[in-house]
C-alpha positions as CSV (number, residue, x, y, z in Angstrom):
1,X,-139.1,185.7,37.1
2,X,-140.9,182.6,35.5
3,X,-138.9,180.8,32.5
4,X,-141.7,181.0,29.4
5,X,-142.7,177.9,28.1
6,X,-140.7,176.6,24.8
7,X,-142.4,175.8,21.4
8,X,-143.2,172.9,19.4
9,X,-139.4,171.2,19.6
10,X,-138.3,174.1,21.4
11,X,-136.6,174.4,25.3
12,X,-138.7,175.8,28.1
13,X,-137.0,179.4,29.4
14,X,-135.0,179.1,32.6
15,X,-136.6,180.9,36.0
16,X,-135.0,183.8,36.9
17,X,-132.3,184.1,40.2
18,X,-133.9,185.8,42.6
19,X,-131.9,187.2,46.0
20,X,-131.9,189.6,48.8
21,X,-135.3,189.4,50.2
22,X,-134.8,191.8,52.8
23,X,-131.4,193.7,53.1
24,X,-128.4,194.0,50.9
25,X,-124.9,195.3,52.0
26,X,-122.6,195.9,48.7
27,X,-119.6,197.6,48.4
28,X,-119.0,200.0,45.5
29,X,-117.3,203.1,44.4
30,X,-117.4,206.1,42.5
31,X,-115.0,207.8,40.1
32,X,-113.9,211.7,41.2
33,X,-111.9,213.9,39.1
34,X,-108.4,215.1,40.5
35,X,-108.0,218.1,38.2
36,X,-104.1,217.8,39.7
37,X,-103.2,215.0,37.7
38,X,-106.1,215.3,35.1
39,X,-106.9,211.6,35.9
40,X,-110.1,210.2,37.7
41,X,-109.4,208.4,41.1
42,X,-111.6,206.2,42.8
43,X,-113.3,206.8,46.0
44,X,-114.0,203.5,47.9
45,X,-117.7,203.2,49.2
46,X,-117.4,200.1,51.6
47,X,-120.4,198.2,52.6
48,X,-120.8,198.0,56.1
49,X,-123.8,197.6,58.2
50,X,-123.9,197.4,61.9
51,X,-127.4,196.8,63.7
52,X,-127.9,196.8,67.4
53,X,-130.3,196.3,70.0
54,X,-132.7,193.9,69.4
55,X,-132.7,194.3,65.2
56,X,-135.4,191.5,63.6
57,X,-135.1,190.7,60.5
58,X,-137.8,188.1,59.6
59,X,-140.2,186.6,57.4
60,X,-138.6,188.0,53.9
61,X,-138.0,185.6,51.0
62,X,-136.4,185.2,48.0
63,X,-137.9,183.1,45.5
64,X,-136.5,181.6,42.1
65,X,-138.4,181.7,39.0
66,X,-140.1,178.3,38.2
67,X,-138.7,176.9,34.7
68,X,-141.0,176.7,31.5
69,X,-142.5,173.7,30.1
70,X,-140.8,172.3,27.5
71,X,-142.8,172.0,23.7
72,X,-143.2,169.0,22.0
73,X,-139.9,167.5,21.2
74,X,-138.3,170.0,23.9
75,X,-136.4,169.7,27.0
76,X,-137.8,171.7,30.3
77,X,-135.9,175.3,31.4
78,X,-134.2,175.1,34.8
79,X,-135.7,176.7,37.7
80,X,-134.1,179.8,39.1
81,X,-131.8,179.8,41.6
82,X,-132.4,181.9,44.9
83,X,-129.8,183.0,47.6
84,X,-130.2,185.4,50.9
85,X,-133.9,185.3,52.3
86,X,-133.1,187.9,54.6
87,X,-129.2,189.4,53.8
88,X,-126.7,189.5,51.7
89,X,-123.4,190.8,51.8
90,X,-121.2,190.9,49.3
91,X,-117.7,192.7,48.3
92,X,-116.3,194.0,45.4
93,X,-113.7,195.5,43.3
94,X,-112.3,197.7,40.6
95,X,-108.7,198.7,38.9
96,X,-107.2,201.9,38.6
97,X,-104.8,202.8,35.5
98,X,-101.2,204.7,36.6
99,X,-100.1,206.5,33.4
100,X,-96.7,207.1,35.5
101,X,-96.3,202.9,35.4
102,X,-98.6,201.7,32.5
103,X,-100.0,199.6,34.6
104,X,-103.5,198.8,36.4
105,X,-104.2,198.2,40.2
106,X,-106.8,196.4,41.7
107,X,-109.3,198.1,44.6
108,X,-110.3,195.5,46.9
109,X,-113.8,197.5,48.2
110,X,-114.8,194.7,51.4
111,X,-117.9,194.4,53.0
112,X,-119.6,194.1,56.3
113,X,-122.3,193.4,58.6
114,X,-122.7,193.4,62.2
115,X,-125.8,192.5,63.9
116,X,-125.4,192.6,68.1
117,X,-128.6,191.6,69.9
118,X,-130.9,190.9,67.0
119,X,-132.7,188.1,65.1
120,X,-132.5,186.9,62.0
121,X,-135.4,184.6,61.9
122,X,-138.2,182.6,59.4
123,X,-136.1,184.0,56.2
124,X,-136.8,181.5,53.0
125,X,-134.6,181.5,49.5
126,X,-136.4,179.0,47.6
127,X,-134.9,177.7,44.5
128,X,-137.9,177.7,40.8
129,X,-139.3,174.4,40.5
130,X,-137.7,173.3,37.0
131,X,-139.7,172.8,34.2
132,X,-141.5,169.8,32.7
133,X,-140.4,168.6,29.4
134,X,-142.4,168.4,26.0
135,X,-143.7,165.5,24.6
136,X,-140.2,163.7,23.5
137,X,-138.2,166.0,25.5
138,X,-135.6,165.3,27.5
139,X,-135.4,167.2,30.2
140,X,-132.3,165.6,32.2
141,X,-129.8,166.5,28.9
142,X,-127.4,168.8,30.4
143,X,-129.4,169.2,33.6
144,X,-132.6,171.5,31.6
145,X,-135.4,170.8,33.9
146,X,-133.5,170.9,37.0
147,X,-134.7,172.5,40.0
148,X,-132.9,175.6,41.2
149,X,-130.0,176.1,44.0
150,X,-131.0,177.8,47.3
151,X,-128.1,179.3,48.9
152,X,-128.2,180.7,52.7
153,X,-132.3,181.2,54.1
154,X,-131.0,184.0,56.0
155,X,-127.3,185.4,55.6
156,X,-125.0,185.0,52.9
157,X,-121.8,186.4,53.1
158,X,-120.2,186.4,49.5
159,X,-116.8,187.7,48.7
160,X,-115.4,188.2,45.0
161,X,-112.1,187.5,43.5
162,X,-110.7,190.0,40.9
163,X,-109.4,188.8,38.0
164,X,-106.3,191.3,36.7
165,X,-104.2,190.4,33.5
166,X,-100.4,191.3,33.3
167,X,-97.8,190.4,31.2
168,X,-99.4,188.0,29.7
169,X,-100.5,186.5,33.0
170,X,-103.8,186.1,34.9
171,X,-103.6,187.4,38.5
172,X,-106.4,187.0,41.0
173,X,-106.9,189.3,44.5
174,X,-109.4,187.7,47.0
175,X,-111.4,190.4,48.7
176,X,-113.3,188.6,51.4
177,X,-115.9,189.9,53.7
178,X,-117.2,189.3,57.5
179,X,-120.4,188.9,59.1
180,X,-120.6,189.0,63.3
181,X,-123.8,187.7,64.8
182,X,-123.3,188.3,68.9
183,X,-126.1,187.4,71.2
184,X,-128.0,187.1,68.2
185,X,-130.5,184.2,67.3
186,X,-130.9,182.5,63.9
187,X,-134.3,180.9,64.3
188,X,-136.1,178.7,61.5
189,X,-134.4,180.4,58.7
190,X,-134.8,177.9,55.5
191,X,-133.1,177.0,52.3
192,X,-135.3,174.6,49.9
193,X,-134.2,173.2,46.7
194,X,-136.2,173.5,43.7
195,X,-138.0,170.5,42.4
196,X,-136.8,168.7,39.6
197,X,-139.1,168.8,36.0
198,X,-141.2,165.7,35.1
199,X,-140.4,163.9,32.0
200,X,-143.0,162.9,29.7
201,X,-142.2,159.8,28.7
202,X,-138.6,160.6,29.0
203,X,-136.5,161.0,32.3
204,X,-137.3,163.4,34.8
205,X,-135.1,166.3,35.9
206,X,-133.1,166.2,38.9
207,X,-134.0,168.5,42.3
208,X,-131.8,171.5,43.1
209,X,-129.7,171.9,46.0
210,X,-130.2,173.5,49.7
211,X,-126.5,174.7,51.2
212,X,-126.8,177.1,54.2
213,X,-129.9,177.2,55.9
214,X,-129.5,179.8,57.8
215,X,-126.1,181.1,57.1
216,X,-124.6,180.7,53.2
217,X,-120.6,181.4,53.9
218,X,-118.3,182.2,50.4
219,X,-115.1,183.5,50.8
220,X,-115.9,185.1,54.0
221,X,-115.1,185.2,58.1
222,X,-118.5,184.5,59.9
223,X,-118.2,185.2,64.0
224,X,-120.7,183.8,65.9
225,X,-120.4,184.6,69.8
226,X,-122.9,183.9,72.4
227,X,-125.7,183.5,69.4
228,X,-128.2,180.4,68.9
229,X,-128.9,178.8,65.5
230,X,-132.3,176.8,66.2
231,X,-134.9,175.0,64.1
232,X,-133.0,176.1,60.9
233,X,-133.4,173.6,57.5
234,X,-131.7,172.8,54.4
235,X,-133.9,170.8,52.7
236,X,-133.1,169.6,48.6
237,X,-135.7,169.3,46.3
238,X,-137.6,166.4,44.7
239,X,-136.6,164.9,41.9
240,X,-139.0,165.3,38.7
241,X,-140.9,161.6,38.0
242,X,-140.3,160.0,34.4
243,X,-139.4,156.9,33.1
244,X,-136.6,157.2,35.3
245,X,-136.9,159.0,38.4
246,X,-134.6,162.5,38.5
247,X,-132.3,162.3,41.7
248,X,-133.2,164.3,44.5
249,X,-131.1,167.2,45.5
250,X,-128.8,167.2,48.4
251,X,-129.3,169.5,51.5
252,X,-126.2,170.7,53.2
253,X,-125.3,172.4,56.5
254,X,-129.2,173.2,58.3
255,X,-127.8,176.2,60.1
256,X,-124.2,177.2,58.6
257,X,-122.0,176.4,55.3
258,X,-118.9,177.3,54.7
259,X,-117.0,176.9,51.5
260,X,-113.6,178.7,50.0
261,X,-113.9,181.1,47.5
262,X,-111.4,180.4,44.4
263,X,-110.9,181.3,40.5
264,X,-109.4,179.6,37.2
265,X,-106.9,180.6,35.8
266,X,-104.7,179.4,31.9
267,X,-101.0,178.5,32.4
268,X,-99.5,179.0,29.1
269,X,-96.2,177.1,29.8
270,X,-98.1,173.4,30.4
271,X,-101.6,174.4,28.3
272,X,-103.3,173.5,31.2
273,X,-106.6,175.3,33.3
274,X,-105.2,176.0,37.5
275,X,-108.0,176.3,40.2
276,X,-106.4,178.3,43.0
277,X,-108.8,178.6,46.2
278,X,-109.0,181.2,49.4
279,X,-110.1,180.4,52.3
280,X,-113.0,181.3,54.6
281,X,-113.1,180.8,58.2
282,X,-115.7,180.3,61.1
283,X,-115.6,181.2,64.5
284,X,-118.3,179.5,66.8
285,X,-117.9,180.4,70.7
286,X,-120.3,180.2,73.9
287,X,-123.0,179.6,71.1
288,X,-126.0,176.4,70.6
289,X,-126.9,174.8,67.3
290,X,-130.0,173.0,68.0
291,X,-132.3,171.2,66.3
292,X,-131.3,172.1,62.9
293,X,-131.8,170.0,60.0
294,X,-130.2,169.3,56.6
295,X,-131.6,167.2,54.4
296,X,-131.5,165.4,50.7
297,X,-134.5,165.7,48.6
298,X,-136.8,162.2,47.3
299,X,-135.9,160.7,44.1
300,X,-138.5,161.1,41.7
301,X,-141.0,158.1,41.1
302,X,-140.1,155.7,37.7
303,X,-143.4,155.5,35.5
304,X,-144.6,152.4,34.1
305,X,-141.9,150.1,34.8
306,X,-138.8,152.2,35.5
307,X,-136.6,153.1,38.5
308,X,-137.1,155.7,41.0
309,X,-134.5,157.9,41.4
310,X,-131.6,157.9,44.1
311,X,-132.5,160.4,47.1
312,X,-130.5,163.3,47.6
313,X,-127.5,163.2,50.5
314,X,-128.3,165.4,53.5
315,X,-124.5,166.1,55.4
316,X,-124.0,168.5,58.2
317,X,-127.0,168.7,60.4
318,X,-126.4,172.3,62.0
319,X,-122.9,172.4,60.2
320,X,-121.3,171.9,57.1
321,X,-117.4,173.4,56.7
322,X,-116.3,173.0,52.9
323,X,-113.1,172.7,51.4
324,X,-110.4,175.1,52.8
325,X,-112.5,176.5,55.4
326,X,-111.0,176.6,58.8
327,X,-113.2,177.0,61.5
328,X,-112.6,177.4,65.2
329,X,-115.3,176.3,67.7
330,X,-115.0,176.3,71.4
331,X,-117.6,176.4,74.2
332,X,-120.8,175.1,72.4
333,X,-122.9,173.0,72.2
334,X,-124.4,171.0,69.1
335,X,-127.5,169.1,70.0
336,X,-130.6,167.6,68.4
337,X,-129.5,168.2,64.8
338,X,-130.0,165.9,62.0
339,X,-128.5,164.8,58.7
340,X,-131.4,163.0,56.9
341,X,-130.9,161.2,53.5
342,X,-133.7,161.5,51.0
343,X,-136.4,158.6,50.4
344,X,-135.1,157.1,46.8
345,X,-134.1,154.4,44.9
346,X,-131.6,153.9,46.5
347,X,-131.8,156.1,49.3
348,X,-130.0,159.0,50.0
349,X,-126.9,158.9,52.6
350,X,-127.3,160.7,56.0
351,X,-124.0,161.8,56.9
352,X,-122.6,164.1,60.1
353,X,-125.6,164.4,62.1
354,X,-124.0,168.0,63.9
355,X,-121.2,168.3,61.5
356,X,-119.9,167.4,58.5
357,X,-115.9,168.4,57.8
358,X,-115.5,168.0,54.1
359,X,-112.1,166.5,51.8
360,X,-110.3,168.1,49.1
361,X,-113.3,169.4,45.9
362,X,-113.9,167.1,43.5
363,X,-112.7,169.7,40.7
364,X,-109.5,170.6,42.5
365,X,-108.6,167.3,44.8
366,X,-104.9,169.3,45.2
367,X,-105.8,171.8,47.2
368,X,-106.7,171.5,51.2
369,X,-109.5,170.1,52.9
370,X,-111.8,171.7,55.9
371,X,-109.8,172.2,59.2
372,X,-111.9,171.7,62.7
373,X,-110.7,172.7,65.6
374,X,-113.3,171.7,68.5
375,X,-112.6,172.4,71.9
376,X,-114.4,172.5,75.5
377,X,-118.0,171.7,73.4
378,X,-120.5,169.3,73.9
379,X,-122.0,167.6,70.5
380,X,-124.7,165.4,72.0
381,X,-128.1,163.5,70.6
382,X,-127.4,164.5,67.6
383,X,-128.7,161.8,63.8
384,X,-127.3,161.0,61.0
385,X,-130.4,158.7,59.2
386,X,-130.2,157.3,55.9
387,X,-133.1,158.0,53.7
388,X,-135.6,154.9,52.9
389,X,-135.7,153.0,49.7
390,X,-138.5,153.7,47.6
391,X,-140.3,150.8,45.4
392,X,-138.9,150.2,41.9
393,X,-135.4,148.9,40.8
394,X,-133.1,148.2,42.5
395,X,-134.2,150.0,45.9
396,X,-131.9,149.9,49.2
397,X,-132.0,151.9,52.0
398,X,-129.5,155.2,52.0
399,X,-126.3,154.9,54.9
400,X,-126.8,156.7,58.2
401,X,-122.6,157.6,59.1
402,X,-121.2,159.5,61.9
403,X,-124.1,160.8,64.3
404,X,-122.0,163.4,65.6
405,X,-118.8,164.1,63.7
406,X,-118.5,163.0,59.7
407,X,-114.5,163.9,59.1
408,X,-114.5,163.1,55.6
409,X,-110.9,161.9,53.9
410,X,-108.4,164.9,53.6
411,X,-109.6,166.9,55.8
412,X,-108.2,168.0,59.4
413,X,-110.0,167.9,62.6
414,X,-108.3,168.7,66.3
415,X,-110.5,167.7,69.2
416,X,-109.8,169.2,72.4
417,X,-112.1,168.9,76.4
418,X,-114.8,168.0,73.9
419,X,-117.4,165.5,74.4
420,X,-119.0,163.3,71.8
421,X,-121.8,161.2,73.1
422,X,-125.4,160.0,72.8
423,X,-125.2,160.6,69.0
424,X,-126.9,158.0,66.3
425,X,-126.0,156.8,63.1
426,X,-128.4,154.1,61.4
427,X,-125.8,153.2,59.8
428,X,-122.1,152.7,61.5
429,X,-120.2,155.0,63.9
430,X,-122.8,156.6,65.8
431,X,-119.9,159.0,67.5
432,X,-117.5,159.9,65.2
433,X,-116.6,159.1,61.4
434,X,-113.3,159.6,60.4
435,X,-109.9,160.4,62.1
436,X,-109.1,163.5,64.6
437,X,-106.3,164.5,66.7
């Protein structure tokens, strides 16, 4: 839905998430009696999906609710995020009490899909446009006016962690679920970042981000065998214009992202927060990724005499494989993809024209990196372009890095009977950034 517009001095509403344009696969469960033990028990009602012969799923959306307008004196709502265009599958869980223990179980309930011999094609999640701010309003404070997050254009696969207390301690159970796409195409599927609120005479709001635009991976195994990934995009939004220009939102993996899945948890004996993270994998074999773009959205123009803002970073053309995310690719071929920084001031980075293997997160640089292991593939003709500067400030062009390959620091990469060739980077290693084995 659409955020409603704020009052004098007040904040505009945020836009309403919006997901699941087409299909939804979610696990569940229902409580039965057991007049035995005069206790309920619960029944486990697994989502799984399987679709064969020549299944389309095309042309659905989901859409994020633009953000209100800000009143005078008030900041701009955010725009509404937006995930799955065409699926989504996602797991779930529950706890059962024992009165025999005293104590509480958790009930991983997984789910699945399995499409063999369809298409999953033209899907859309958009992220809400974020709103413009008042009169006075600020709509960059604490990222009001931002334009929404668009997750996966036409899969994701999201798995859950439970969260169980005992004894005075926090104990989290991944539950994980898998997609398998065989002989299946994944053609023109699109995530698009919202655009980012103008200011008015303040700062405008940032754009939102694109990850996955075909395929949104969290906490999950995605299988792709003998399937092609073509003409997919994930494309950030604008920044909002202002007295300073908002940034433009990145765009991340064109045709496939995939991130770990984690949880926080309190250790009482050092007072101190723990991230803990579980990993996803992806397995890629006797597939194509072709010309599939990801993209960072423009900076938003500077009014009057202030600076644009900096264009968004576009990484992973056709792939981008997050932070403890293993994934396994071997006979396939990566061609014609492109990581494209956003015009801006500066402009945005271009980086890992076919792939982009990502370092430790930012928010938990202890934990691993993404592991590639890349054997008997081609990744050929592939871009990495660094976005253009726009006038005002202190404009420069974004950096173009790693045509092919972008192995960021920390993470692991294995090449193996893999060629590497005919790639560009505007910038520096048109080939290859980064080390391998």
């Amino acid at each position: 839905g659409m955020g409603g517009a704020g009052g004098t001095g007040g904040a505009g509403g945020s836009g309403g998430r919006a997901g699941a344009g087409g299909v939804s696969v979610r696990s569940s469960f229902t409580p039965t009696y057991d007049p035995t033990t005069s206790s309920y028990v619960v029944v486990p009602l697994p989502g799984n999906l399987t679709l064969d012969g020549g299944t389309v799923i095309t042309d659905n959306q989901a859409i994020g609710g633009m953000g209100g307008a800000g009143g005078t004196g008030g900041a701009g709502g955010f725009g509404g995020s937006a995930y799955a265009g065409g699926v989504v599958v996602e797991s779930s869980s529950t706890t059962t009490y024992d009165p025999t223990t005293n104590s509480n179980t958790v009930v991983p309930l997984p789910a699945s899909l399995t499409v063999d011999g369809g298409s999953v094609s033209n899907d859309v999640a958009r992220g809400g446009a974020g709103g413009a701010g008042g009169t006075g309003g600020l709509p960059s404070v604490y990222g009001y006016g931002d334009g929404g997050t668009a997750e996966g254009g036409g899969i994701v696969a999201f798995g859950t962690v439970s969260y169980l207390y005992v004894s005075g301690e926090t104990q989290l159970t991944p539950v994980p679920v898998s997609v398998t796409l065989a002989n299946t195409s994944l053609v023109g599927d699109q995530a698009l970042g919202g655009a980012g609120g103008d200011g008015s005479g303040n700062p405008g709001s940032a754009g939102g981000a694109a990850i996955g635009g075909a395929v949104y991976n969290y906490l999950g195994s995605i299988t792709l065998t003998d399937a092609t990934a073509s003409g997919d995009s994930a494309l950030g939004g604008a920044g909002g214009s202002g007295t300073l220009g908002g940034a433009g939102g990145p765009g991340a993996g064109g045709a496939l992202y995939s991130v770990a899945g984690g949880g926080t948890t309190y250790d009482r004996s050092t007072r101190s927060f723990n991230t803990t993270l579980f990993p996803s994998t992806v397995t890629i074999s006797g597939s194509s990724l072709l010309g599939d773009h990801a993209a960072g959205g423009a900076g938003g123009a500077g009014v009057g005499a202030g600076n644009g803002g900096a264009g968004g970073n576009g990484e992973g053309g056709a792939f981008f494989n997050g932070a403890d995310s293993t994934a396994n690719v071997s006979d396939s071929l990566f061609s014609f993809n492109a990581a494209t920084g956003g015009t801006g001031a500066p402009g945005g980075d271009g980086e890992g024209g076919a792939i982009f293997n990502a370092g430790p997160p930012y928010y938990a640089p202890t934990q691993p990196g993404a592991t590639l292991n890349l054997s008997d593939s081609l990744v050929v003709a592939n871009v990495a372009q660094g976005g253009a500067a726009a006038d005002g400030g202190t404009a420069a062009a974004g950096q173009g890095i790693g045509g092919g390959l972008y192995l960021a620091l920390g993470s692991t990469t294995t090449l193996k009977k893999t060629v590497v060739a005919f790639n560009r980077a505007s910038t520096s290693n048109n080939d290859i950034y980064g080390t391998y084995e």
